[in-house]
C-alpha positions, -999 to +999 in steps of 0.1 A: -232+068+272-219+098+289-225+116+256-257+104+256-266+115+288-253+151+287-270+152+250-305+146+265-303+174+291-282+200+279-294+229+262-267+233+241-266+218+205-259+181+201-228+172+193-206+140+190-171+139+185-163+119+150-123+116+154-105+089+174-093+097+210-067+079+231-079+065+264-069+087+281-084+117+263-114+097+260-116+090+295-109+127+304-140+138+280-165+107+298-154+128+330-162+157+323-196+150+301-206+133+334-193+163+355-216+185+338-249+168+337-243+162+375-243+202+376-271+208+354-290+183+375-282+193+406-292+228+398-323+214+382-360+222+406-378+201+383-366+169+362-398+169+351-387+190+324-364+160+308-387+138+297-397+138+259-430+125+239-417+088+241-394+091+268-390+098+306-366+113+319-355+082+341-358+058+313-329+080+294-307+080+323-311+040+327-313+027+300-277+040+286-270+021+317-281-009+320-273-014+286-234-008+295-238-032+326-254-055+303-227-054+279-202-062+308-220-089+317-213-102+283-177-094+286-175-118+313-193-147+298-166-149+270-140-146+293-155-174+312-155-193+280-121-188+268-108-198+305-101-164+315-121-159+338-122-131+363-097-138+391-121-133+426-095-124+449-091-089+436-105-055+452-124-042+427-122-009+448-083-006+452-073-026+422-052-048+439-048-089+443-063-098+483-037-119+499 
């Protein structure tokens, strides 16, 4: 998604990265793809200037997105349905179990 994103504003050739990474180098690229469309777009005057033929520029941004909520939407379901299901005491914003 991040790849995505970057790919669609970016002037710089497309690229996508064909070899395996571990999660933690993977994580560390998702970073910093998102790093640098947040500067391109902050810079931008005029996102105007995104949007394609079939595409606004808002509708590239969100859709990459609410695909991946989508998808962990899913991701709960079939937890739900192998009874293992999302414990609801936990802080999704420090990680930890509430008491």
């Amino acid at each position: 998604m991040s790849q995505f994103i970057l790919n669609t504003i970016s002037e710089e050739p497309k690229t996508t990265n064909k070899e395996p990474l571990s999660f933690k180098a993977q994580r560390e690229q998702t970073l910093l793809n998102l790093k640098k469309a947040s500067d391109i777009l902050r810079v931008s005057n005029n996102l105007e200037q995104y949007d394609t033929e079939r595409v606004q520029f808002w509708n590239m941004i969100n859709g990459p997105i609410s695909d991946a909520i989508w998808h962990c939407g899913q991701l709960v379901t079939l937890r739900r349905a192998s009874g293992n299901s999302f414990n609801s005491n936990i802080n999704l914003f420090s990680g930890k179990i509430r008491n």
